[in-house]
C-alpha positions as CSV (number, residue, x, y, z in Angstrom):
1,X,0.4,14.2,-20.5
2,X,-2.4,11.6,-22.0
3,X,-1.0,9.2,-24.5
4,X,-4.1,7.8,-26.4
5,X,-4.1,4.1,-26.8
6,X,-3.8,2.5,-30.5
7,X,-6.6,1.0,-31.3
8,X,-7.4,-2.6,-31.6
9,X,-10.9,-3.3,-31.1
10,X,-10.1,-5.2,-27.4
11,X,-10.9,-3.0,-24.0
12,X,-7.9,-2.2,-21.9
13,X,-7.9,-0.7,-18.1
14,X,-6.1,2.9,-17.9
15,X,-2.7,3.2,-16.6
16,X,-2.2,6.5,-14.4
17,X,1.8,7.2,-14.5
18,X,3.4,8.9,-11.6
19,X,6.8,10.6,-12.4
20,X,9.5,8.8,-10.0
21,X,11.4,10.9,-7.0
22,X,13.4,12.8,-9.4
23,X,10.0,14.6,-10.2
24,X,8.8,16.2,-13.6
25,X,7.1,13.6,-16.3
26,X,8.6,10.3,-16.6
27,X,10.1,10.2,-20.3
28,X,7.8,9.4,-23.2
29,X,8.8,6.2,-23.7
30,X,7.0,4.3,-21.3
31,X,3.8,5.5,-21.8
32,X,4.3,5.5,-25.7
33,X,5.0,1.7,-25.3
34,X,2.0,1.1,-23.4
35,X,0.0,3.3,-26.0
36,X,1.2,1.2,-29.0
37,X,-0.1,-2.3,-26.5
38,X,-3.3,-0.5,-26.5
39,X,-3.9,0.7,-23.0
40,X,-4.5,4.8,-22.3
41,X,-2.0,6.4,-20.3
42,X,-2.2,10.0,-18.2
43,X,1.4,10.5,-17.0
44,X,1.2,12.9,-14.3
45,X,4.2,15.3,-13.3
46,X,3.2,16.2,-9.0
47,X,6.4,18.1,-8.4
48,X,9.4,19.7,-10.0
49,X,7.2,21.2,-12.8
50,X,6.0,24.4,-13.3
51,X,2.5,23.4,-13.6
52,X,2.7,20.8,-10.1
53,X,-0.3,19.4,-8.5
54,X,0.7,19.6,-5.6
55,X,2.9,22.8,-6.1
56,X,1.5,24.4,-2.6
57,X,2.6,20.3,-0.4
58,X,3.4,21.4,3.2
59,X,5.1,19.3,5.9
């Protein structure tokens, strides 16, 4: 999910936002809040979601 940053005319780094052990996307809100400070945000879901990057992770 990419949250695009509101803009404000000053340069912020990208955040890249890792779901936590529980898996899936983390909620909106987080990345909505850094939005809304002005910094881009690509939350990235790597397991429990239908569409996982790592969907095929072997031990």
């Amino acid at each position: 999910m990419y949250v695009a940053p509101r803009t404000d005319g000053a340069k912020h780094p990208a955040v890249l936002f890792f779901g936590g052990s529980e898996g899936g996307l983390p909620p909106p809100s987080v990345p909505d809040l850094l939005a809304s400070r002005g910094y881009p945000v690509l939350a990235v879901a790597y397991f429990h979601t239908p569409a996982a990057l790592l969907s095929s992770l072997k031990r």
